[in-house]
Biopython code that builds the backbone (N, CA, C, O; Angstrom):
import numpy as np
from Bio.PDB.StructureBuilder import StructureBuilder

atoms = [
    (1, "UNK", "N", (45.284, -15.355, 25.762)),
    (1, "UNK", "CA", (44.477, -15.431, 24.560)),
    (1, "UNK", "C", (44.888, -14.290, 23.620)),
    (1, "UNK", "O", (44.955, -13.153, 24.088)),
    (2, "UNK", "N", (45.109, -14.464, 22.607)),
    (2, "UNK", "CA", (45.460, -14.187, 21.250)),
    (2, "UNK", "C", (44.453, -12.394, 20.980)),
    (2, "UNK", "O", (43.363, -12.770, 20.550)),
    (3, "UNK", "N", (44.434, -11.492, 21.026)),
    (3, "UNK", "CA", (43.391, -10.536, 20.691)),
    (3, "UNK", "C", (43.140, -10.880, 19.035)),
    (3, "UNK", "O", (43.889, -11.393, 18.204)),
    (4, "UNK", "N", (41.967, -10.446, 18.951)),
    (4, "UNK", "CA", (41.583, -10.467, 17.577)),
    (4, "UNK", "C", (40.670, -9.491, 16.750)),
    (4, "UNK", "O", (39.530, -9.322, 17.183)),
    (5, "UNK", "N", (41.055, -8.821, 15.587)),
    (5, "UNK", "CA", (40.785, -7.453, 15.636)),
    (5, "UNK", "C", (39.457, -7.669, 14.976)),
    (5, "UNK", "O", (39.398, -8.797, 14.486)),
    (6, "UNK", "N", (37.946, -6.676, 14.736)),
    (6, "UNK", "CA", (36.750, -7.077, 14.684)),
    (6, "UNK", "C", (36.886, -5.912, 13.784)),
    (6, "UNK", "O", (37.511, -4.880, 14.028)),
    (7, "UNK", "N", (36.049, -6.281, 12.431)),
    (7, "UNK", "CA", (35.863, -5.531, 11.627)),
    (7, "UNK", "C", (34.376, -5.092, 11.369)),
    (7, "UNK", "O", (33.573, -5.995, 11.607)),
    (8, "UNK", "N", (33.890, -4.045, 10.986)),
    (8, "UNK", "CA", (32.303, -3.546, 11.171)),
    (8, "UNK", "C", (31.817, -4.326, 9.782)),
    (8, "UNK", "O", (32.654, -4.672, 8.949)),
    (9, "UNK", "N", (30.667, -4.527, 9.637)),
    (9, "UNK", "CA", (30.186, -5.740, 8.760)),
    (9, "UNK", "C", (29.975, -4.021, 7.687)),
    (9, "UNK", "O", (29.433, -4.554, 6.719)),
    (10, "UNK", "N", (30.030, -2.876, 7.390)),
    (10, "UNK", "CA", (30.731, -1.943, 6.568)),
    (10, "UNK", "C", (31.724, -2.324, 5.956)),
    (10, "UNK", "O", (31.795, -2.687, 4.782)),
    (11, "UNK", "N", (32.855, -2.225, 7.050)),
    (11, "UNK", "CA", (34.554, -2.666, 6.301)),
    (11, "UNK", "C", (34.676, -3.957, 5.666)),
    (11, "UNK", "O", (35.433, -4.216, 4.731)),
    (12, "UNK", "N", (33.656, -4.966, 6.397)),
    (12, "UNK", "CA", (33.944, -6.208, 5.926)),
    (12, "UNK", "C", (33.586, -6.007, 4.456)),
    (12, "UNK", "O", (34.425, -5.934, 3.558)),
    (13, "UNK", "N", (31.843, -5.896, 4.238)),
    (13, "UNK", "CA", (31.775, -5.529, 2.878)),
    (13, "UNK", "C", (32.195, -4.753, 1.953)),
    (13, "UNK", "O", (32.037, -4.852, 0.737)),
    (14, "UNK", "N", (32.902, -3.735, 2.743)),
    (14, "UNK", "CA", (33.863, -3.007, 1.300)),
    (14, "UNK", "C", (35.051, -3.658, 1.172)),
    (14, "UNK", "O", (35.704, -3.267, 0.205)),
    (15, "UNK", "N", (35.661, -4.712, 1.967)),
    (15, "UNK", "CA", (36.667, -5.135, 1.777)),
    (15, "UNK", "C", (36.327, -6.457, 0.731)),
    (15, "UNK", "O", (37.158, -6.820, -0.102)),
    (16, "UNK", "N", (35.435, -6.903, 0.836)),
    (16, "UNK", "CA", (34.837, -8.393, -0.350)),
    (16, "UNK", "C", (34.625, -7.268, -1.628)),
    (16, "UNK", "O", (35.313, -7.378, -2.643)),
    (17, "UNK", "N", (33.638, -6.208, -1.486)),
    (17, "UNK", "CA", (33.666, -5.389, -2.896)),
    (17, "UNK", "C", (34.964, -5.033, -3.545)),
    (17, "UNK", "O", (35.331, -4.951, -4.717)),
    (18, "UNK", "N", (35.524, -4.853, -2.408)),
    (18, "UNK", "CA", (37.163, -4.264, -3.413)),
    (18, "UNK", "C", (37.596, -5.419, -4.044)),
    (18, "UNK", "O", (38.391, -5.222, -4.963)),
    (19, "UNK", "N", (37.235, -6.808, -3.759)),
    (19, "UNK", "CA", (37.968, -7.583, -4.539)),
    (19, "UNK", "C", (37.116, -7.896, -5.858)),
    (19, "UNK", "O", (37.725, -8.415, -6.793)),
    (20, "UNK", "N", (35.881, -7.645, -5.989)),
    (20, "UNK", "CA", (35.127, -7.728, -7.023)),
    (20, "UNK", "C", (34.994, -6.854, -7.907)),
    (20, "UNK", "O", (34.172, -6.982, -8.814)),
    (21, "UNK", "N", (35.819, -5.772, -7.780)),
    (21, "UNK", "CA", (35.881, -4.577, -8.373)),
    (21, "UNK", "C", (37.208, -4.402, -9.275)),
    (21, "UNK", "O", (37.270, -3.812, -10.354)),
    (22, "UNK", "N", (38.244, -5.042, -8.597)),
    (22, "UNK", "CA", (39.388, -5.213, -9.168)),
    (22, "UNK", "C", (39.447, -6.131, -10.503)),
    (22, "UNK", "O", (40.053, -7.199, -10.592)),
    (23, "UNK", "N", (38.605, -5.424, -11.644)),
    (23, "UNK", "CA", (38.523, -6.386, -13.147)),
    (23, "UNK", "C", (39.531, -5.312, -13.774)),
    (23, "UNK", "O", (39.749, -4.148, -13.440)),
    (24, "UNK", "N", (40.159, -6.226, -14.960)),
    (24, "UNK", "CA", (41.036, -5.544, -15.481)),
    (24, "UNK", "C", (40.562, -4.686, -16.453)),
    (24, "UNK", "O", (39.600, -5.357, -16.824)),
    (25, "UNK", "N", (40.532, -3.568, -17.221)),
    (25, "UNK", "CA", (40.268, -2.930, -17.612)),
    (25, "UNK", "C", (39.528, -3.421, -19.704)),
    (25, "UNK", "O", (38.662, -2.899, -20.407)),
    (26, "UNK", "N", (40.330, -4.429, -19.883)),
    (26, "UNK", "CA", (39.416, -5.156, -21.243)),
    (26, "UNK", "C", (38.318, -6.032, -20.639)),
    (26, "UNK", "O", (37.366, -6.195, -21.403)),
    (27, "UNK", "N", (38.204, -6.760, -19.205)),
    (27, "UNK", "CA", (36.837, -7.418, -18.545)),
    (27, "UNK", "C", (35.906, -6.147, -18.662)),
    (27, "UNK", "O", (34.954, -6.015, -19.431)),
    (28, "UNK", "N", (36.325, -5.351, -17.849)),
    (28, "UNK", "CA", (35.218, -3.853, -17.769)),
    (28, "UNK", "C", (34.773, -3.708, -19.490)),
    (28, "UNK", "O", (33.773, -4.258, -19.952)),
    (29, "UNK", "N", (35.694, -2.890, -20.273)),
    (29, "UNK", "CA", (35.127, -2.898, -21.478)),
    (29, "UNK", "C", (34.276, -4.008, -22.179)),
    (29, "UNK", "O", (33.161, -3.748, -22.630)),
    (30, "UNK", "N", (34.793, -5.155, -22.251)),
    (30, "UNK", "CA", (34.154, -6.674, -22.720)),
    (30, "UNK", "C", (32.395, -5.971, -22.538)),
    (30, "UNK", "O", (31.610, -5.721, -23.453)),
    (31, "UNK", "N", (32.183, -5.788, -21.007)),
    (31, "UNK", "CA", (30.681, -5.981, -19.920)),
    (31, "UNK", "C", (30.438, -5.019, -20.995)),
    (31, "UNK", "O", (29.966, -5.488, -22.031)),
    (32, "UNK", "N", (30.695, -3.626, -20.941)),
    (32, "UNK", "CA", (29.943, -2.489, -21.302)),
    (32, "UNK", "C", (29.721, -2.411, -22.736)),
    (32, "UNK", "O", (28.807, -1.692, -23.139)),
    (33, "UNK", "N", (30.736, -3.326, -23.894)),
    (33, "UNK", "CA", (30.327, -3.521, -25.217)),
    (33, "UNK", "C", (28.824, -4.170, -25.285)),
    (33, "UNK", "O", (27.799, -3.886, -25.905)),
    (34, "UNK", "N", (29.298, -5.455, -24.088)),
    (34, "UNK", "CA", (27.907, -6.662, -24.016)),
    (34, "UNK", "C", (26.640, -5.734, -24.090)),
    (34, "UNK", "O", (25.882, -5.579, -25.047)),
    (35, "UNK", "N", (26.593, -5.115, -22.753)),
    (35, "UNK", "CA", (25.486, -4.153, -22.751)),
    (35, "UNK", "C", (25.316, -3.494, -23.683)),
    (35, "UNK", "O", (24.108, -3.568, -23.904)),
    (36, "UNK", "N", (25.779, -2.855, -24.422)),
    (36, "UNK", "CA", (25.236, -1.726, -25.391)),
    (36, "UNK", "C", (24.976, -2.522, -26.743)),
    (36, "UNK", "O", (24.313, -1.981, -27.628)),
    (37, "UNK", "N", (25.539, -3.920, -26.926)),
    (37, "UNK", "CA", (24.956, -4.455, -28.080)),
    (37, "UNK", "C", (23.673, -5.496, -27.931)),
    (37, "UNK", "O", (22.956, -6.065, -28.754)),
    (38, "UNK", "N", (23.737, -5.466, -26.297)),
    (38, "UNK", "CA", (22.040, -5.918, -26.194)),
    (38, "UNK", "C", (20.851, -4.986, -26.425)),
    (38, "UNK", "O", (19.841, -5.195, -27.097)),
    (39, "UNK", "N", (21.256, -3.746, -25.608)),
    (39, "UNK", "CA", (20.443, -2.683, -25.752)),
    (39, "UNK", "C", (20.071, -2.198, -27.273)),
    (39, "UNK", "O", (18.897, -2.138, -27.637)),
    (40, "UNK", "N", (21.184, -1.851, -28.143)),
    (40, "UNK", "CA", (20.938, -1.872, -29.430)),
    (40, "UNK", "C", (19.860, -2.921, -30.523)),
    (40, "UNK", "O", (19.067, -2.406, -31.312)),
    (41, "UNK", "N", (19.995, -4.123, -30.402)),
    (41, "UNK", "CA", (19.354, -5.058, -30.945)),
    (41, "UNK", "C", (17.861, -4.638, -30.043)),
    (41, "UNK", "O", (17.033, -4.239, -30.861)),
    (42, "UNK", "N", (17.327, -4.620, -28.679)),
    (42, "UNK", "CA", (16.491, -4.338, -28.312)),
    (42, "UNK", "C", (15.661, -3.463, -29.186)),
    (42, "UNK", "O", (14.659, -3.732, -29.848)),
    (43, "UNK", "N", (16.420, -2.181, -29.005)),
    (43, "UNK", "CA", (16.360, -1.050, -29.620)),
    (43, "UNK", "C", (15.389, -0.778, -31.427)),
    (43, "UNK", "O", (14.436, -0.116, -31.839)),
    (44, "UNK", "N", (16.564, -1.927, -32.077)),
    (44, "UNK", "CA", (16.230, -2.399, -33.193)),
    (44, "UNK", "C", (14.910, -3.013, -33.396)),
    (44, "UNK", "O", (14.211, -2.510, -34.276)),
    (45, "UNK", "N", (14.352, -4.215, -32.603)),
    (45, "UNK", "CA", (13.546, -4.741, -32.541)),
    (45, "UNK", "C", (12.345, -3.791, -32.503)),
    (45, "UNK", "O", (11.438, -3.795, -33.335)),
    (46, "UNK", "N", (12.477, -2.684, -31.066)),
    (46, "UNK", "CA", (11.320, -2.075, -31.163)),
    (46, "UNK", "C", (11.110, -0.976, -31.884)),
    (46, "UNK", "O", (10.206, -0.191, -31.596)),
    (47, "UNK", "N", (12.189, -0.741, -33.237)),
    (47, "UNK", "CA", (12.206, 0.584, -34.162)),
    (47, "UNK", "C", (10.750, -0.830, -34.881)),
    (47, "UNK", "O", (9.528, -0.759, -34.750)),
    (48, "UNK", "N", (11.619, -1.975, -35.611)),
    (48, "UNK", "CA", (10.559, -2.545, -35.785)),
    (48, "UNK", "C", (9.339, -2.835, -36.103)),
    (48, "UNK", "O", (8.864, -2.898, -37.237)),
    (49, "UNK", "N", (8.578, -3.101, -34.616)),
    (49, "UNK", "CA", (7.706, -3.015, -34.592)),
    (49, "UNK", "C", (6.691, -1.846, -34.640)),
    (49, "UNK", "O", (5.469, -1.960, -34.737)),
    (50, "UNK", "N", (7.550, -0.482, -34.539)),
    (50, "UNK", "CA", (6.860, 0.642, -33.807)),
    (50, "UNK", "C", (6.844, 1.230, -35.206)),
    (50, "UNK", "O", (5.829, 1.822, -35.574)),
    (51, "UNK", "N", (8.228, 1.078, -36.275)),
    (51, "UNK", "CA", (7.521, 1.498, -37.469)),
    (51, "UNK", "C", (7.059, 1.223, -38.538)),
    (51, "UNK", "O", (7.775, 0.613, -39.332)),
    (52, "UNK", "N", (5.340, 1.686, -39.002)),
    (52, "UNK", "CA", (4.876, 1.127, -40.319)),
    (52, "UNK", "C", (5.375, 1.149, -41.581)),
    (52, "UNK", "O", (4.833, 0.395, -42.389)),
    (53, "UNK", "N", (6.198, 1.771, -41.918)),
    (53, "UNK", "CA", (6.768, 1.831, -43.116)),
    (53, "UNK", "C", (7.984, 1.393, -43.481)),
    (53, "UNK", "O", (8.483, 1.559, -44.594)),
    (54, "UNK", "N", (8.644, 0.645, -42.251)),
    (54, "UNK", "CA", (9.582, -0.045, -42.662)),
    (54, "UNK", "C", (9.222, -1.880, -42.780)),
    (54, "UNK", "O", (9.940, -2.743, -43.287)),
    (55, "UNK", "N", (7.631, -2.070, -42.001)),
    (55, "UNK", "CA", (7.140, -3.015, -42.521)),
    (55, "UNK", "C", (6.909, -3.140, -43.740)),
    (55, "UNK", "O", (7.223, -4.165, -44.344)),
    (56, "UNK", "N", (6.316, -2.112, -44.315)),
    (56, "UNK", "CA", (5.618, -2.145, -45.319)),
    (56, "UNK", "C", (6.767, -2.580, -46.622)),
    (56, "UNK", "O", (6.554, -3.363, -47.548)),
    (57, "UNK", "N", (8.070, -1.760, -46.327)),
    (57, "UNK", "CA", (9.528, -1.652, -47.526)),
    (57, "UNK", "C", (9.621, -3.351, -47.341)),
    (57, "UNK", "O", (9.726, -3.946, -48.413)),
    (58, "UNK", "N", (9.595, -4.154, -46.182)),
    (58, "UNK", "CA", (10.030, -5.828, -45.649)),
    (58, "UNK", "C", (9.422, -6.573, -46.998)),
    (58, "UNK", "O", (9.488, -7.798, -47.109)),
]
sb = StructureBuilder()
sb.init_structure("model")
sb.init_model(0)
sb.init_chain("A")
sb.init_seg("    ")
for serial, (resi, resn, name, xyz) in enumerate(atoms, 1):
    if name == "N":
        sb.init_residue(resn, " ", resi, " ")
    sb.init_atom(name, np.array(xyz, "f"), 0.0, 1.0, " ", f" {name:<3s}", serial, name[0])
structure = sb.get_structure()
């Protein structure tokens, strides 16, 4: 019988993460623009609501 080498369910999962990790460097940027122009509009929204006097200029 054939031996067969056993990997710790550790190695296993850093070995599936390493492949999910491997984005090319404009995917990475793409994500982190996404994020910061959601956060911004958020942002916006609750300048917004939170200030009266830019209702008032609307």
């Amino acid at each position: 019988m054939a031996s067969t080498t056993k990997l710790s369910v550790e190695k296993a999962l850093e070995k599936l993460r390493r492949d999910e990790l491997q984005k090319t460097g404009t995917e990475q940027r793409d994500e982190k623009t996404e994020a910061l122009q959601k956060e911004i509009k958020r942002m916006r929204a609750q300048r917004q609501r939170l200030d009266p006097i830019s209702r008032k200029r609307s």
